[in-house]
N, C-alpha and C positions, 0 to 999 in steps of 0.2 A: 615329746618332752625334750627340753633342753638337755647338752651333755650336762651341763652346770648344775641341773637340778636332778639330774639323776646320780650323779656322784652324794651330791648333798643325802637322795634322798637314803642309799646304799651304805653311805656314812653311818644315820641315825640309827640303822637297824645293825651294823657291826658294834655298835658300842651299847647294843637293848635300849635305844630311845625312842619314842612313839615318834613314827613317821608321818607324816600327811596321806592321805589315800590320793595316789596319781595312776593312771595312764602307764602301764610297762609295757615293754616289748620282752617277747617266751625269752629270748635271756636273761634281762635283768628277772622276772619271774623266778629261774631257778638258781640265780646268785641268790637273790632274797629269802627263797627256803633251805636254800645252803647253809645262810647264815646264820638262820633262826634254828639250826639242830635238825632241820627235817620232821620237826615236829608239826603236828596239827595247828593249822593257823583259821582265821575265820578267812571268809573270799577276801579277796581284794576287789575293791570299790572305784571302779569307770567312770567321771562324770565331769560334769561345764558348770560352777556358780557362776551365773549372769547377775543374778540378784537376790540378794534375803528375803526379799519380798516381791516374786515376780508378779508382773502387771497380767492380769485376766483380758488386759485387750490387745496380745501381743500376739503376733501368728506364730511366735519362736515359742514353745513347750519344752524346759530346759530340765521338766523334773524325772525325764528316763536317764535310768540306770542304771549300768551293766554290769552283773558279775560276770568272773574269769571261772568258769569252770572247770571241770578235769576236762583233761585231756581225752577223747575218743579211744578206743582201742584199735590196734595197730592194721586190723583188717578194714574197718570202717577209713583210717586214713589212707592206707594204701588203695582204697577205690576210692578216694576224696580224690586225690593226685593222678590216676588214671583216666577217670571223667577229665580233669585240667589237660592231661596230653592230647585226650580224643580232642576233645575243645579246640587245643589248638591245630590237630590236623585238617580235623573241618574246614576253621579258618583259613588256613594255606590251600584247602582243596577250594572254597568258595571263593577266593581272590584268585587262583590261579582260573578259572570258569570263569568269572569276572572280563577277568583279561583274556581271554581269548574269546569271549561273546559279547563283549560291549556291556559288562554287567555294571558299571557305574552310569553309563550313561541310560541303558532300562532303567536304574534306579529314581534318577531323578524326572524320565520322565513318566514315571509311574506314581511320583510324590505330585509334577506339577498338574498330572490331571487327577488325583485325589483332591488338589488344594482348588482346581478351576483357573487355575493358571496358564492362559491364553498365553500370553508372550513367554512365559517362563521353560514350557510345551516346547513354542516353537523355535528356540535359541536350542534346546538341548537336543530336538529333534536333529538342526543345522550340524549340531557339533557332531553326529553319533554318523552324520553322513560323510562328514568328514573324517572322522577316525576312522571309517572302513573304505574311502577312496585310498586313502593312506596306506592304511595296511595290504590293500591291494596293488598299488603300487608295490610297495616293499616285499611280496610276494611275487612280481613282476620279476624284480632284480635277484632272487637266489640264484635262479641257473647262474645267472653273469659273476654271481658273487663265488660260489662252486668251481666255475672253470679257476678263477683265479685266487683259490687258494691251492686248487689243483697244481697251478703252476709255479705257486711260491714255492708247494712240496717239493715238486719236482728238481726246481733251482735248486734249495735246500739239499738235497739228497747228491746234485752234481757237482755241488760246491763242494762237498764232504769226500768225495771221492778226488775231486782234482786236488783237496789238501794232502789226502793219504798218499798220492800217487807225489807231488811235492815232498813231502816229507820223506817218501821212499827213497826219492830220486838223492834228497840232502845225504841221505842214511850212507849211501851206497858211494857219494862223492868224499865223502870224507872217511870210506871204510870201515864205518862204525858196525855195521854187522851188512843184512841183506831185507830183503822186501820181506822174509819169512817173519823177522824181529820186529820189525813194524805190526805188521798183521796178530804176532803173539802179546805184544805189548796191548795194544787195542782189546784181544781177547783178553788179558787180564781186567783190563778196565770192567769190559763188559761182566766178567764174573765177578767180580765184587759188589759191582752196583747189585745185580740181582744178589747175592749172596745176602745182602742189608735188606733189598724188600724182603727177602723171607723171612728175616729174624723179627724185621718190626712190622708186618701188615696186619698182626691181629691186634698188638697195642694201637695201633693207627685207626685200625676199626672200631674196635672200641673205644677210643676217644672220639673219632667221629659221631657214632651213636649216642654217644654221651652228650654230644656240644647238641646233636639232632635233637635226644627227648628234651632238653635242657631251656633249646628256642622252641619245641614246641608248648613246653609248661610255661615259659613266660607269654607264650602268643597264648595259650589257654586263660588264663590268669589277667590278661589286656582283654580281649575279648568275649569270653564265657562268663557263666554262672555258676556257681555250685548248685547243687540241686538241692534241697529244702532238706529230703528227706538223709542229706549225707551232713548238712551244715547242722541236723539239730541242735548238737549239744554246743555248739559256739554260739547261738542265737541270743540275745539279749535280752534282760531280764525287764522288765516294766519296776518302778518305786513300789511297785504294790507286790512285787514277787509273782506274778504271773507272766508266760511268755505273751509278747506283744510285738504290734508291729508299729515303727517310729510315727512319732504325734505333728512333727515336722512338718507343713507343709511346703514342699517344693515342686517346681516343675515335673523333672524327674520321676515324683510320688505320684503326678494326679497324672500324668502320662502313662504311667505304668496300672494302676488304677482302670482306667478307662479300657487300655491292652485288654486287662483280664476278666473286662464284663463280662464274655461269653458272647460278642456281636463281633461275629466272624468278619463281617467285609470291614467293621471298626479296628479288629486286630491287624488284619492284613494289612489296610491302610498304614497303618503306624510304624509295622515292618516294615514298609516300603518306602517312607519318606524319606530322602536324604539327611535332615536333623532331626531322624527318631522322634517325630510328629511335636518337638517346640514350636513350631511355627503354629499348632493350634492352638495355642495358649494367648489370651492377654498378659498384661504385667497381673500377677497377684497381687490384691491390696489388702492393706488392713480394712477390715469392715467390723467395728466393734470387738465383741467379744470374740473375732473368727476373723477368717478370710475370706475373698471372694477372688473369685475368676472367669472370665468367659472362656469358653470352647468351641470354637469353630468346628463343626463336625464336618469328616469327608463327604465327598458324595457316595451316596446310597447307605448312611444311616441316616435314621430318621428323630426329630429331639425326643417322638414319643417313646421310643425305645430305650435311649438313655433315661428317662424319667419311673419307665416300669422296672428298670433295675436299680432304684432309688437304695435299697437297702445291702446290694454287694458291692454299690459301688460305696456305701457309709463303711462298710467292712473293710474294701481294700484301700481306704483313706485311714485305717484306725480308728476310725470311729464308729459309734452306735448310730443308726439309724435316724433317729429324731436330733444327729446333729448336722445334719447333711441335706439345703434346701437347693431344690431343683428349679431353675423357675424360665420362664423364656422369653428373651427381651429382645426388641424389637429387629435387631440382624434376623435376615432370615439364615436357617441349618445352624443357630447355636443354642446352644445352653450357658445360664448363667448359675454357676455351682456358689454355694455359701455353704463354708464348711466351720465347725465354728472348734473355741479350745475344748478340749476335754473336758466335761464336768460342767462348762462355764452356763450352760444356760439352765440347769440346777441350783444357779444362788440367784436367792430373791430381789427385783428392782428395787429401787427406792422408792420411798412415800407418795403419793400422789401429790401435788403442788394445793388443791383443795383442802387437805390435812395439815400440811405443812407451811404455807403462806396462810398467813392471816386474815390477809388483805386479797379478795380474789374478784375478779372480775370478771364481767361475763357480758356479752354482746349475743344475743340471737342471731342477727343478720352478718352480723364481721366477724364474728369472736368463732378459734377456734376450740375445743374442747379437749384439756388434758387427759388421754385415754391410758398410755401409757410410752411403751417404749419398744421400738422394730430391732430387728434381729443384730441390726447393727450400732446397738445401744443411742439412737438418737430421739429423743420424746417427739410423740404422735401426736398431734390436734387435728382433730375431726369437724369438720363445718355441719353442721346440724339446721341450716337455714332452709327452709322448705325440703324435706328429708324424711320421709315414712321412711322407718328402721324396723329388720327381722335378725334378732339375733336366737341363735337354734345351738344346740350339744344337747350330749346327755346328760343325766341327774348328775346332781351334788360336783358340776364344774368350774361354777363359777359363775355364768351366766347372767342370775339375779343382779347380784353383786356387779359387774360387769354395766348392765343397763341402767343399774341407780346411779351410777359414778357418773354415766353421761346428764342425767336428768338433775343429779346434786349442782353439777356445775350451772345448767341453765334456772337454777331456783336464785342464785345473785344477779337474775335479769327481771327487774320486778313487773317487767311486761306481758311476762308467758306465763299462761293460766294452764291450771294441771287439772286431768280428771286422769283416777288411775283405779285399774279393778287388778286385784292382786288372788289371781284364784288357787292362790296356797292359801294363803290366812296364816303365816309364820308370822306376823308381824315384821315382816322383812322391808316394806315400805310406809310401817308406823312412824315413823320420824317426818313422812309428809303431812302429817296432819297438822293446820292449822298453814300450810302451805296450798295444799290443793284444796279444788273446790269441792269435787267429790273422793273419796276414797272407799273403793270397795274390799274387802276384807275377808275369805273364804274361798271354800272350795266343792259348797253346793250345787246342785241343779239352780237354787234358788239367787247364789250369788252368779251364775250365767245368766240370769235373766236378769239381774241388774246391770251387767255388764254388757248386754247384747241391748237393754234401754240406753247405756251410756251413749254407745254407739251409734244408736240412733237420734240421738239428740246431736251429737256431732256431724250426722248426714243434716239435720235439717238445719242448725247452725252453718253449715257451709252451702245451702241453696239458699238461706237469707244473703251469704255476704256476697253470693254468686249473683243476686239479683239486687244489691245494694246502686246506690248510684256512682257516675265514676267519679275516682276521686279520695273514694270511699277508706277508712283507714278503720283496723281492725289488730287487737292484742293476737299473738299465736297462740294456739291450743291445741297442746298436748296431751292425746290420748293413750293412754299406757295400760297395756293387757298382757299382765305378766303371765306366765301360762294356760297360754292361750290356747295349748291343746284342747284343756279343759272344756273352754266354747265350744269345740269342733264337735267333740266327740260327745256333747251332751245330748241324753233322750228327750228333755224336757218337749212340750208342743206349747204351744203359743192356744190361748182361751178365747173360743169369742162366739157372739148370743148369734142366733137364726132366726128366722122371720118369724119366728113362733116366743120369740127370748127365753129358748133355752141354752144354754151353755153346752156348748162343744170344742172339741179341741181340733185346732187347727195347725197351720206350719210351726214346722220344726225349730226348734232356738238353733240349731249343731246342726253340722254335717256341711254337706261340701255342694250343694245343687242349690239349682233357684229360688227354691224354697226356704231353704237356710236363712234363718234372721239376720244371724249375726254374719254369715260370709257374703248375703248381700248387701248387710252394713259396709262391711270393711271393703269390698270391692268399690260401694261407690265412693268412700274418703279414699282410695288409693286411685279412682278415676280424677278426683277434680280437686279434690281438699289441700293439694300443694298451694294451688292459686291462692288461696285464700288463707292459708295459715291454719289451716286446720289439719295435722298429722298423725298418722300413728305410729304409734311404738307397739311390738310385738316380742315379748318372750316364749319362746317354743321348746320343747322337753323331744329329743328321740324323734326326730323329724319321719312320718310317713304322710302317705297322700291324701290317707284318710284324717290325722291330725294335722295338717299344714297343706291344704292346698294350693294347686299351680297354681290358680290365678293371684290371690293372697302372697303368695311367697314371690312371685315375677313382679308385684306390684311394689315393693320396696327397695329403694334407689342405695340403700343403706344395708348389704346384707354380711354377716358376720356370723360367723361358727366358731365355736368350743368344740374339742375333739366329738365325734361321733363314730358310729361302727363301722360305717359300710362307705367305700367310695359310690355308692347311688345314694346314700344319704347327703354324702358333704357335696354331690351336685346338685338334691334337693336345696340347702342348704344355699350355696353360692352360685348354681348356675354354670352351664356346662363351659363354659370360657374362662371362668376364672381355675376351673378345675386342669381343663385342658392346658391350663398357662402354668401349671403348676400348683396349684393351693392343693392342701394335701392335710383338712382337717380330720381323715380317718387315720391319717398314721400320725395323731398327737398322741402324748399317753396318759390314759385317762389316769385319774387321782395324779400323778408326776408335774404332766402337765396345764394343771388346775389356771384359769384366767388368761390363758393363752389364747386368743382368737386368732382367727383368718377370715381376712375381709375382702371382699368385690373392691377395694377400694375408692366404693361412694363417701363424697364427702372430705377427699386425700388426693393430693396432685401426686400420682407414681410417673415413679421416670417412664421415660417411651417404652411401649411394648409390653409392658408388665402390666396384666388382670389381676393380680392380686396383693394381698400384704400381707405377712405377719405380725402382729403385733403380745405382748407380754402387757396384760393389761396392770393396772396399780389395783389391790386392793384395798379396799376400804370397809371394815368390819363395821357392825352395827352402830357400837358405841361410837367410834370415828364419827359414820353417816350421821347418825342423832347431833352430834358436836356441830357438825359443817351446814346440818339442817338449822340448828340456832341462831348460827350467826346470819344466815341467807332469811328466817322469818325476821331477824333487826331492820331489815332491806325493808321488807314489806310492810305494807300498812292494815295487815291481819286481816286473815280469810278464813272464813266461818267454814269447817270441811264437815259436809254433810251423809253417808254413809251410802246413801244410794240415789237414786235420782227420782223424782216430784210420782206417783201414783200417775199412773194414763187408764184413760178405760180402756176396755176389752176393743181391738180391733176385729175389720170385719176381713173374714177368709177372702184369701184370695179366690178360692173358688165362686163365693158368693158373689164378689164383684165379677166374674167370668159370665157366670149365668143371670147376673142383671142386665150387662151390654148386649146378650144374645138379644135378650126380651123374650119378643114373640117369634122371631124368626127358627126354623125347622136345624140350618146349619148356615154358618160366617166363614168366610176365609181367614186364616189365621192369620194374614194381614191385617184386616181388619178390625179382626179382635183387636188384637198391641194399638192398631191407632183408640181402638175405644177407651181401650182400658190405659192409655198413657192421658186423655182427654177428661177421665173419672179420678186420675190420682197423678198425678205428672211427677209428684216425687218420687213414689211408690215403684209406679211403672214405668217411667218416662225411660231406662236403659234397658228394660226389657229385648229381649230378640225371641226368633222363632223357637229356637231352642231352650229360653227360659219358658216359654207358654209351654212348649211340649214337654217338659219337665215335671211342672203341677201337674196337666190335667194327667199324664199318665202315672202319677205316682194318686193320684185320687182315683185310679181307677175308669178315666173318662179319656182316654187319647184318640186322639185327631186325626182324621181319616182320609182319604181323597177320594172327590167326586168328579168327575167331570177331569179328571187329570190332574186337581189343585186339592190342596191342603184345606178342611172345611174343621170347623168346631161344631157337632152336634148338643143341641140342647138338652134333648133327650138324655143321652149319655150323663150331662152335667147335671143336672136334675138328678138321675138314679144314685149318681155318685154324690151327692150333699145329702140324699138322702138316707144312707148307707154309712154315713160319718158317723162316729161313735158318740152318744153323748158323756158329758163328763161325771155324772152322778154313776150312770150303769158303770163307767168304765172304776169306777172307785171302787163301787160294789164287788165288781170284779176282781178285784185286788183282794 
C-alpha cells in the first residue's frame, strides 16, 4: 500500500470515519487499534477487486480472502524465528559444502540428466573439470603464498624494530630522555590498547552475535519455509471461511504440487534442478473455464503414476478431484494437466443449438452433430456418418437423454430411417413416433423379442444392400436399442416345431454366446452394416460382461460413458486405451456429474496423442425433444410408426438344421459341418466358426469329439440331444 493511502486511510479512522478494508503492515495494525480505543473491532479484510463480476473463464480466482488474525503466542513465535535462524544456518552450511565440493555444478548436472540434456550434461560436466583443475592449481600455490606472507611478517616485525631503534637514537640526540623512555612510552601504548579490548570485548561480542543471528534470520527468511504446523494461525482464510489453499494457478503452485505427490525420484528430481523444475512446465494457458499445462516428467517417473495420484494431486492444486483432468498427449514422458476454476464446472451449459435455433440442419454424411461442450468450453460436433454407437453409465445419468439429442438432430435429414426398441417403456422416445418406422416401447421378455426381430430384419436388410448391384444407393438406417442390457440378460428361448410339429423351445433371445439371437444379430450389423448404412445405436445401464459383451461393446467405433463405478467398468466401457490415455469415467460424480460423458473420441478429430474427450453434454428434457421432434416431422413426408415388426413363423433350431447336414453319416468333421450349414443358410450361418458350432452343440448337450486326432460331430449324440429338448406345452405345465 501506498504511503499516500495509508496516511488517508489512518486519517479516516482518527476522525471515526469508515475506512475502506486495505492490506496493512503489524504497524499500521496497531496504530488502527490504538486509535479505535483498543476496543473490539471485526477482522480486517485482505483482498484484490479485479472485477464486480469476475469472468468463470479466467485462470485468475480473485475471490480469496484473508483475514488478519490474532497474533500466536509468544512461545509458538519464538520457535517460528528459531526454525528462520536454523534455516538460515543450513543455508550458510549447504553453500559453504557447495563451495568446497562443486555443489552448483552437481546441481546442474543432475537437473541436465533429469531433463535428458545431452549438450547441457556435457558443457557443465566441462565446467565442473575446470573448476577443480583450478582449484588445484590454487592449492598448488599456498606453500609459495605462505613463505611470502611469512616474509612480509618478518619485514614488518624489522621495520618496527629498525623504527624504535631510530627513534631511540633521535631520543638520545637531542637529550630528550634515554632508550628506557622510548621502550616505557610504547609500553603505555601497549596497555591502553589492551586496557580498551577489555572494557569493550563483550559489547563487541554481543553485537557481533547480534549482526550473526540477524544475517542468519534474513538468509532464513530468503531461503526457508515456515513449517505449516508453526505458520497455522497466519494462514489464510478462503471467501467461504474455511482454511484453504490459494486457487491461483501458477508455475510455482503446480511445481510444488507435483514435489509433494509422494513419487520420490519426481521430488528428488525437482530438488535437484537448477530452476526448481520450471523448465518442466509449458506456458499455462487459458483453456475455458480452467487452465491447462504440459509436464515434462523426469526420467524414471512414469505418466502412469502421475495419473493414479489424480486425486492429491487435485488437493495440492486446491481443488477437488473431479476438477483436475489428466490426459497424455502425444510427447512421450508428459502429462497434460487441465485444471479448471473452482465451482466452474458445477454451472450448467447452455441450450442445445437444436432447442434454441429454429432453423437446424442436418447432413448424415457431412453434418456434424451438436453434442455439447469439452472441458475447455468449446461446442462438440460428432460425425455420425457410418458410426455404430455404445453409450454406457449408471441409472438415472443422463444417458437416455444424451443418445436422443444425437438421434433428434439426424431426424432434420429426412433421409435416415429410424427403427428404435426403447426397453424401459418410460416414454422417453415417444416423441419419435410418427418419425420412425418402427417404435418399440417396453421392458418385457416379450418387447426383447421384438427388439431381437428388429434386429434381425436389419441383418437381412444389410445382406440385401450387400448383395445389391454396384452403384447401388440406399437411405441410412438407424437402429436404436435403448437398454440394451435388457436383451442380454433376457431368459426368453426362441419357438420352433420338430419333425413331428410340435413346438419346442429353442435358442436363446439373451446372453452372450452363439446361440444368442440377439448378440448374433448385433455382431453381424457391427461386422458389415457400416458399408451399407445400416447402424447401431446401443444404450447400456452398469456395464458387465454378462450385460454388454466384448465383442458387441469392441464393435462400436463411437464409444461414450457417463460416470460408472469401477475403473474395469469405464474400460469396459471405452476400451483400454482410451482409459490408459486418461479417460477416467469412474471418477465422474454420479447425480453431480449428470450428462457428462467421456468418449473414445469416434467420430471427433482430437489433437495428436489424445484417446479420449470429455464432453458436458446439452440437455434436452422431454417437452424440449417433443418440440424439436415437431419441427424435424414438418421435414418429413410422414411415416406410419408401427409398434413392432411384421409376425415371422417359428424358425427351425439350429440343432435341427446340425442334425439334417449329418444325414446319414455316423460322424462329420466340424469343418464340414460350417461349410454344410453355411450352404443350408448363408445368412444364418455363413459367419459361423468352430467355436460358434461348439458352442450349440455343447450347450444342447451334444459336443464334438475327436476321432482319428480331428474334431468330428456325432449324430448320435445330436439326435439324443433334440430328443431330450423340452417341449413347450410340458414346459408350461411345469410352471
Amino acid at each position: 500500500m501506498s504511503e499516500k493511502a495509508r496516511s488517508e486511510h489512518l486519517r479516516l479512522i482518527r476522525h471515526g470515519e469508515d475506512a475502506p478494508n486495505l492490506p496493512l503492515s503489524e504497524d499500521d495494525e496497531h496504530k488502527e487499534l490504538a486509535l479505535q480505543g483498543g476496543s473490539e473491532v471485526e477482522p480486517v479484510y485482505e483482498g484484490e477487486i479485479v472485477s464486480d463480476k469476475p469472468s468463470p473463464r479466467t485462470s485468475m480466482v480473485v475471490d480469496r480472502i484473508t483475514v488478519l488474525r490474532p497474533h500466536a503466542g509468544t512461545a509458538v513465535v519464538v520457535a517460528r524465528h528459531s526454525v528462520t535462524v536454523l534455516q538460515g544456518m543450513h543455508s550458510w552450511w549447504v553453500r559453504a559444502t557447495d563451495g568446497l565440493t562443486f555443489g552448483i555444478y552437481r546441481e546442474q548436472i543432475r537437473a541436465a540428466r533429469a531433463r535428458g540434456d545431452a549438450d547441457a550434461l556435457d558443457h557443465w560436466l566441462t565446467r565442473r573439470r575446470e573448476a577443480a583443475r583450478d582449484r588445484r592449481e590454487r592449492l598448488l600455490e599456498l606453500p609459495k603464498v605462505g613463505l611470502q606472507v611469512l616474509i612480509f611478517a618478518g619485514g614488518g616485525c624489522l621495520a618496527l624494530v629498525v623504527l624504535m631503534v631510530i627513534v631511540s637514537t633521535l631520543v638520545l640526540m637531542t637529550g630528550a630522555g634515554g632508550f628506557e623512555d622510548v621502550f616505557l612510552w610504547v609500553g603505555g601504548v601497549l596497555k591502553w590498547l589492551f586496557g580498551a579490548i577489555r572494557l569493550l570485548w563483550m559489547p563487541l561480542l554481543v553485537a557481533g552475535l547480534v549482526a550473526l543471528l540477524v544475517a542468519l534470520y534474513r538468509e532464513g527468511r530468503r531461503t526457508g519455509t515456515t513449517p505449516e504446523w508453526l505458520s497455522e494461525s497466519d494462514r489464510p482464510l478462503t471467501s467461504g471461511g474455511q482454511q484453504g489453499t490459494p486457487v491461483l494457478v501458477t508455475p510455482s503452485v503446480v511445481v510444488v504440487a507435483l514435489r509433494d505427490l509422494g513419487l520420490s525420484r519426481l521430488s528428488k528430481a525437482i530438488r535437484q534442478m537448477g530452476d526448481a523444475g520450471a523448465s518442466m512446465l509449458s506456458p499455462i494457458r487459458i483453456a475455458g473455464c480452467g487452465v491447462e499445462v504440459d509436464v515434462a516428467l523426469p526420467s524414471g517417473t512414469s505418466t502412469d503414476e502421475v495419473q493414479k495420484r489424480r486425486r492429491k494431486l487435485a488437493e495440492n492444486l486446491g481443488r477437488h478431484e473431479h476438477e483436475v483432468f489428466i490426459t497424455i498427449p502425444k510427447k512421450a514422458r508428459t502429462v497434460r494437466l487441465w485444471i479448471a476454476d473452482p465451482g466452474a464446472l458445477d454451472e450448467p451449459i447452455g441450450p442445445s443449438p437444436l432447442v434454441s435455433s429454429k432453423e437446424v440442419k442436418a447432413d448424415y454424411k457431412t453434418g456434424l452433430a451438436p453434442w455439447g461442450e469439452n472441458l475447455r468450453g468449446d461446442a462438440v460436433g460428432i460425425s455420425l456418418f457410418q458410426r455404430h454407437l455404445l453409450i454406457t453409465g449408471l441409472s438415472n445419468q443422463g444417458k437416455t437423454a444424451s443418445l436422443r439429442a444425437l438421434a433428434l438432430w439426424l431426424t432434420f435429414d429426412p433421409r435416415v430411417r429410424f427403427y428404435i426398441a426403447d426397453l424401459k417403456g418410460d416414454n422417453d422416445w415417444s416423441m419419435f413416433s410418427g418419425i420412425a418406422e418402427v417404435l418399440i416401447e417396453g421392458p418385457t421378455d416379450d418387447h426383447v423379442v421384438e427388439a431381437t426381430e428388429m434386429l434381425e430384419w436389419g441383418v437381412r436388410e444389410m445382406e440385401r444392400r450387400l448383395q445389391a448391384p454396384p452403384g447401388a444407393k440406399f437411405d441410412p438406417v438407424i437402429l436404436i436399442v435403448d437398454e440394451a442390457q435388457q436383451a442380454f440378460m433376457c431368459p426368453a428361448r426362441e419357438e420352433y416345431i420338430d419333425d413331428d410339429g410340435k413346438v419346442k423351445l429353442g435358442a436363446p433371445y439373451g446372453g452372450t454366446k452363439a446361440t444368442s439371437m440377439f448378440f448374433m444379430a448385433a455382431r453381424k450389423i457391427h461386422n458389415q452394416g457400416r458399408a451399407v448404412d445400416v447402424l447401431l445405436w446401443e444404450g447400456t445401464q452398469d456395464p458387465t460382461d454378462q450385460n454388454l459383451p466384448k465383442l458387441v461393446r469392441e464393435g462400436a467405433h463411437i464409444r461414450a460413458s457417463l460416470v460408472v463405478g469401477t475403473e474395469a467398468q469405464a474400460r469396459m466401457a471405452l476400451g483400454d486405451k482410451a482409459v490408459d490415455g486418461g479417460a477416467a469415467p469412474h471418477l465422474l460424480r454420479q447425480d453431480l456429474d449428470k450428462g457428462t460423458v467421456v468418449t473414445n473420441g469416434g467420430g471427433m478429430k482430437l489433437p495428436a496423442g489424445q484417446s479420449s474427450i470429455t464432453i458436458r453434454t446439452h440437455f434436452i428434457d422431454k417437452p424440449q425433444a417433443a418440440e424439436v421432434a415437431d419441427r424435424a416431422k414438418a421435414l418429413r413426408s410422414g411415416t406410419a410408426t408401427r409398434n413392432g415388426m411384421p409376425h415371422q413363423e417359428p424358425r427351425v433350431d439350429p440343432l435341427v438344421d446340425i442334425a439334417a447336414v449329418l444325414g446319414d453319416e455316423t460322424r462329420v468333421l466340424t469343418q464340414e459341418v460350417l461349410k454344410r450349414l453355411s450352404a443350408r443358410d448363408l445368412g444364418r450361418y455363413g459367419e459361423w466358426t468352430p467355436g460358434d458350432l461348439k458352442e450349440v452343440l455343447d450347450e444342447a448337450g451334444a459336443p464334438s469329439y475327436k476321432s482319428d486326432g480331428r474334431m468330428v460331430v456325432g449324430r448320435e449324440r445330436v439326435l439324443r440331444a433334440l430328443a431330450n429338448r423340452p417341449e413347450l406345452d410340458a414346459e408350461e405345465d411345469g410352471e
